[in-house]
RODREN-937505 format. One record per residue: residue number from 1; residue in three letters; chain; z, x, y of N, C-alpha, C, O, CB in turn. Coordinates in steps of 0.2 Angstrom, whole numbers. Atoms other than C-alpha are relative to their C-alpha. Last residue first. Glycine has a CB too. Example, Ala and Ser with C-alpha at 12.3 -4.5 7.8 and 13.67 -1.06 7.14 Angstrom:
- resi_resn_chain_n_c3_n_c1_n_c2_ca_c3_ca_c1_ca_c2_c_c3_c_c1_c_c2_o_c3_o_c1_o_c2_cb_c3_cb_c1_cb_c2
- 2_ser_A_-1_-4_-6_36_68_-5_3_-4_5_4_-1_11_-7_2_2
- 1_ala_A_0_4_-6_39_62_-22_0_4_6_3_9_5_6_-5_0
This chain:
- resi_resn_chain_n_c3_n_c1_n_c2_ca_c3_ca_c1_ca_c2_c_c3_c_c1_c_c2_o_c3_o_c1_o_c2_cb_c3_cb_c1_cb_c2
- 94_unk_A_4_6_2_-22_-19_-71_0_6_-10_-3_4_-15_-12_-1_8
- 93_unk_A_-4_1_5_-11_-7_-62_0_-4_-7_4_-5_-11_3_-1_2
- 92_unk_A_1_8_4_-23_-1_-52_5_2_-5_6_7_-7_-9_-2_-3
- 91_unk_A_-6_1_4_-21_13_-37_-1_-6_-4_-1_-12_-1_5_0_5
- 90_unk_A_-1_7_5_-35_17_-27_5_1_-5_6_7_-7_-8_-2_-6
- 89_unk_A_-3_2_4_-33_31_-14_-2_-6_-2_-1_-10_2_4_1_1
- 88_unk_A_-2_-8_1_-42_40_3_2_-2_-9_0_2_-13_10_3_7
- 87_unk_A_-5_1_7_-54_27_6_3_6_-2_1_12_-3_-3_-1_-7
- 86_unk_A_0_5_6_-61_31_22_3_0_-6_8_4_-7_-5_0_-3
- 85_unk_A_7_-2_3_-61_43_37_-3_-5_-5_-9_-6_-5_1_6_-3
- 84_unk_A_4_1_-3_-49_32_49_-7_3_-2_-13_2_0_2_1_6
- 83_unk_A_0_-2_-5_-39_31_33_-4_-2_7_-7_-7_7_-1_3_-2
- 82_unk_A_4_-3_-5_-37_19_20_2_3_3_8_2_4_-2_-2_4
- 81_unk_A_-3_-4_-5_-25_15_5_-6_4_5_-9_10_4_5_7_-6
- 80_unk_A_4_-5_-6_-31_4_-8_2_2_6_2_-2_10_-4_-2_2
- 79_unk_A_-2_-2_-9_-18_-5_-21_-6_5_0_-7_8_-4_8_5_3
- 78_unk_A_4_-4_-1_-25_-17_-37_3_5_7_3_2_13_-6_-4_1
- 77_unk_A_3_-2_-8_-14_-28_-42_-4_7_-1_-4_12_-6_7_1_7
- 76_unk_A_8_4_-2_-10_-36_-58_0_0_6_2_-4_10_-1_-9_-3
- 75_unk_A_1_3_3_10_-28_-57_-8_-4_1_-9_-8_6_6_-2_-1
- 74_unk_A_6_3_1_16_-18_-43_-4_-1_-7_-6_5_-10_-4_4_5
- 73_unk_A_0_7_3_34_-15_-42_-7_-3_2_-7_-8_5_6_-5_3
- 72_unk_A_-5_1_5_32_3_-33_0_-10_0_0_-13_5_8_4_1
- 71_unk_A_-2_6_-3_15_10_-27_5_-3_-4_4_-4_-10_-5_-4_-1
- 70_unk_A_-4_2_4_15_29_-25_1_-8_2_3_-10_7_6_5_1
- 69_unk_A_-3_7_0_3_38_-16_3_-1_-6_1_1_-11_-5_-5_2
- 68_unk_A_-2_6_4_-4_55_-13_2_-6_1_3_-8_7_4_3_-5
- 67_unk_A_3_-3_4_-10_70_-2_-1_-7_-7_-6_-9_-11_4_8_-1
- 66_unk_A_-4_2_7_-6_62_13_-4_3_-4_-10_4_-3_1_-7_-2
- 65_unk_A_7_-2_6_-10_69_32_4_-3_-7_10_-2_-8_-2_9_0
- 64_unk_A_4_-5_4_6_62_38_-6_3_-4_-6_3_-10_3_0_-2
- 63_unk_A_-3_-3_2_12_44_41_-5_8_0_-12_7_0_2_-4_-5
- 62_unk_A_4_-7_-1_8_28_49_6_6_-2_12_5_-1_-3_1_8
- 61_unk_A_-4_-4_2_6_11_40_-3_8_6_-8_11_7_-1_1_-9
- 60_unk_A_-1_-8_-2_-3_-2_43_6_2_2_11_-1_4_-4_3_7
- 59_unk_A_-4_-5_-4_-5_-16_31_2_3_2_5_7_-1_2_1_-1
- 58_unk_A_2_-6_-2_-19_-28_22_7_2_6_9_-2_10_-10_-1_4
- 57_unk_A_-5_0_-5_-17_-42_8_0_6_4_1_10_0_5_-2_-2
- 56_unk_A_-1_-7_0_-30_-47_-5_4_-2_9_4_-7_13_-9_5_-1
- 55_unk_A_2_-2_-5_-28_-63_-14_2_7_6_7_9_7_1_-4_2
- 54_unk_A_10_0_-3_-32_-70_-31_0_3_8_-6_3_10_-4_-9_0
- 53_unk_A_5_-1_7_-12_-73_-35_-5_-1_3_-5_-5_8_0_-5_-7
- 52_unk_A_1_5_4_-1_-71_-19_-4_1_-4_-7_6_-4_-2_-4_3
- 51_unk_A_0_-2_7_6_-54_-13_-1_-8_-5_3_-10_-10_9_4_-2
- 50_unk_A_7_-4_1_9_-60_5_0_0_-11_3_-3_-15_2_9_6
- 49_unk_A_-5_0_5_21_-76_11_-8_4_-5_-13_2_-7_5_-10_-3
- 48_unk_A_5_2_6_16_-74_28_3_2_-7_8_6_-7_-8_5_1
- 47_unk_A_2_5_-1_28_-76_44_-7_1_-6_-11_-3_-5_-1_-1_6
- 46_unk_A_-5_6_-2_31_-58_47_-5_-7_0_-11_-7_1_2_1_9
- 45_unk_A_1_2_-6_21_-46_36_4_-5_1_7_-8_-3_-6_-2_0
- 44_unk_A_-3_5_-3_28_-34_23_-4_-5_5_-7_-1_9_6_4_4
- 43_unk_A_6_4_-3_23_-19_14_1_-7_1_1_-11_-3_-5_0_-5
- 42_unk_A_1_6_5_41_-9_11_-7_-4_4_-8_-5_10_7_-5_0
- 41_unk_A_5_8_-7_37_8_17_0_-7_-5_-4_-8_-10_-12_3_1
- 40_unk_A_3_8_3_49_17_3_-2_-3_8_1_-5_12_7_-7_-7
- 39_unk_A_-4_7_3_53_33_13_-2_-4_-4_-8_-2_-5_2_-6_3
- 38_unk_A_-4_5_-5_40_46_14_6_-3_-3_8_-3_-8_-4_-7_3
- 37_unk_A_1_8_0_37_61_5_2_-3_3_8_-2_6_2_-4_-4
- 36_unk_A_-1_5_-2_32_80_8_1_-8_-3_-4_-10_-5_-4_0_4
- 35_unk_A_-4_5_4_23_87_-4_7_-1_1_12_0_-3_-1_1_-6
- 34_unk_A_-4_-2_2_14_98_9_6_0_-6_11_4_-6_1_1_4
- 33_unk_A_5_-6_4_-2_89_9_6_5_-1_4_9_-5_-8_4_5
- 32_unk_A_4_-4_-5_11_73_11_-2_8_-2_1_11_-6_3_1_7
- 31_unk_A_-1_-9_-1_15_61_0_-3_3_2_-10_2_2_0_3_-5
- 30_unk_A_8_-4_-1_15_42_5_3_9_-1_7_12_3_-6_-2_10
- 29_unk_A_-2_-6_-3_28_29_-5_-7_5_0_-12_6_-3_7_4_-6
- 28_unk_A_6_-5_2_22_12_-6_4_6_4_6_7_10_-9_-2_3
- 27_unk_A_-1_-7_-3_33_-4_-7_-6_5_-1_-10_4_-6_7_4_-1
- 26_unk_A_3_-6_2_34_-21_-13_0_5_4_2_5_9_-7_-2_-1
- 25_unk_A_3_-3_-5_47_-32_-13_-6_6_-1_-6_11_-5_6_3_3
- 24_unk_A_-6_-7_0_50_-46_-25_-6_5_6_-11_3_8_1_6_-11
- 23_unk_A_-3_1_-5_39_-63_-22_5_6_3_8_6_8_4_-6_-1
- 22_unk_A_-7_2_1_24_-62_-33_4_0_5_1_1_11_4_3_-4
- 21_unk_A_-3_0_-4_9_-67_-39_7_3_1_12_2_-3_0_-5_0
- 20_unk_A_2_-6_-3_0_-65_-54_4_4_5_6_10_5_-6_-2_4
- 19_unk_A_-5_-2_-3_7_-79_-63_0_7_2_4_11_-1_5_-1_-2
- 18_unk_A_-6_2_0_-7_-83_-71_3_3_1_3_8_0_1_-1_-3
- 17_unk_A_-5_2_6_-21_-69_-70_6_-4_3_9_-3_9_3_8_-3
- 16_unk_A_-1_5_-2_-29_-67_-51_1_-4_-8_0_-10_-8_-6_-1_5
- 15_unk_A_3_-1_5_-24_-49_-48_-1_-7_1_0_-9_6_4_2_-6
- 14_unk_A_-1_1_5_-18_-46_-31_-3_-2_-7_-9_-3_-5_4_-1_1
- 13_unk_A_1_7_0_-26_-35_-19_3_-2_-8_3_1_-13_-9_-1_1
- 12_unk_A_-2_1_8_-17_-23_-11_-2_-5_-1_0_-10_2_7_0_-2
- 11_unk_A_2_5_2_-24_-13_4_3_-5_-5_2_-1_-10_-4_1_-2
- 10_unk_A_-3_1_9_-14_-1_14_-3_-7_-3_0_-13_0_10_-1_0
- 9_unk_A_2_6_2_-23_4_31_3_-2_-8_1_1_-13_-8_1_2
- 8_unk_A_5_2_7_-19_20_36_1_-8_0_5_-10_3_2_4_-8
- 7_unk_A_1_9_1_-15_27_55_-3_0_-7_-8_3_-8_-6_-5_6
- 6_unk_A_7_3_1_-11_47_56_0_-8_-2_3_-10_-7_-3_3_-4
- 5_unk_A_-1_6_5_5_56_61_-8_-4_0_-12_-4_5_8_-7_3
- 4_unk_A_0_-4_8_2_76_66_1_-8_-4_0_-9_-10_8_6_-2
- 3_unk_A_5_-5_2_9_71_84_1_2_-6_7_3_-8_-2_5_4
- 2_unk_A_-3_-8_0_17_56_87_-3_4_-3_-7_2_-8_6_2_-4
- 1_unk_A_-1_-3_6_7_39_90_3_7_0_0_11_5_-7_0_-4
């Protein structure tokens, strides 16, 4: 790990409304206590088709002490953003 970057955990659970689901890319921009931002971190796994209706989906990420978050093209979800301390962020779009 480089120094000053920290491990989070990115939650997103999706909604479980009709066509809840979806297939577009999702991302999360993290802002740092200096306001700082990242790239778009696209939330991705190999070999899983993620962001399904009714189910929650988990991601690490590492980045900068953060002060904020930014979730883009998230629709009937929910995002949660961990640390090794605990919940740093909820994000609902519900």
């Amino acid at each position: 790990m480089f120094a000053g970057f920290y491990n989070y955990t990115v939650f997103v659970q999706t909604g479980d409304q009709i066509n809840a689901g979806t297939d577009a890319n999702v991302y999360v921009i993290l802002h740092g206590e200096r306001g700082q931002a990242s790239n778009e971190i696209k939330l991705t796994t190999l070999f899983r088709d993620n962001f399904e209706r009714g189910r929650m989906d988990r991601f690490k990420v590492k980045y900068q002490p953060v002060s904020k978050v930014y979730a883009g093209n998230i629709c009937c979800a929910v995002v949660v953003v961990f640390s090794m301390c605990g919940c740093l962020f909820v994000i609902s779009s519900r």
